[in-house]
N, C-alpha and C positions, 0 to 999 in steps of 0.2 A: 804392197804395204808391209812394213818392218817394226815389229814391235821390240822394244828396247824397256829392260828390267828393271826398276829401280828399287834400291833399299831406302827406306822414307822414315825418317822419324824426328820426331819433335823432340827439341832441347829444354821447353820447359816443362815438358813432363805432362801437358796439354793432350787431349785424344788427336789423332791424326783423322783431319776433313779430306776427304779425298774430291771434295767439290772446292773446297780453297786450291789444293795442287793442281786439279783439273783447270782453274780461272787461268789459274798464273801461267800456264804451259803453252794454251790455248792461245797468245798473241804469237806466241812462233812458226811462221805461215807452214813449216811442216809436218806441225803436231792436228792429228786427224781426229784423237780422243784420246782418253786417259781412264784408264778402270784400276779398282783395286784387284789384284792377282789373288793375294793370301793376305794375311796379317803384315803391317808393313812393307808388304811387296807391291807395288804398282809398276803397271805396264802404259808403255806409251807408245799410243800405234801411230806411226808416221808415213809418211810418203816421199818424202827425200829422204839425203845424209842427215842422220839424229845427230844433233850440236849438244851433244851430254853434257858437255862443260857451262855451256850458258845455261841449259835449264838448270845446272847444278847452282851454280851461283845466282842465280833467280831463286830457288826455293832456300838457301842458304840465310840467302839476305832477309828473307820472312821468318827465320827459326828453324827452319828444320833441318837435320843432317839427313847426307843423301849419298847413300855408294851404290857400286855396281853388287850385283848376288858373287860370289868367289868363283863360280864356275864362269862369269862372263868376266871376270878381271884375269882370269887365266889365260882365255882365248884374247882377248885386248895385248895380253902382256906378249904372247907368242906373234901375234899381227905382228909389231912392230918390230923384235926382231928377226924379222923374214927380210 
């Protein structure tokens, strides 16, 4: 199992439900659970390839912005050009 970092936070200035992120996550048959890490950090433990970009746009679409933490956007950025 492969947990995947998320930067999480709300656009309308609303407290971040980490049990709203967890519903919405939780139909993507690879997502295993969802906990909050730290302060707008939430982890997602999965079991397949993590499809960061749909969950992206799933929580998006609800209000929230969602990035990767800078240290896993670096190794993403390095991935691809290998």
């Amino acid at each position: 199992m492969s947990v995947v970092e998320l930067l999480v936070s709300t656009r309308s200035g609303r407290r971040l439900r980490i049990a709203d992120v967890r519903w919405e996550l939780m139909v993507f048959p690879e997502v295993q659970d969802v906990r909050r890490l730290a302060p707008g950090l939430v982890g997602v433990y999965c079991s397949a390839e993590p499809r960061v970009r749909a969950w992206r746009s799933t929580l998006e679409r609800l209000g929230y912005e969602v990035d990767l933490p800078a240290d896993a956007l670096r190794r993403e950025r390095s991935a691809s050009a290998a």
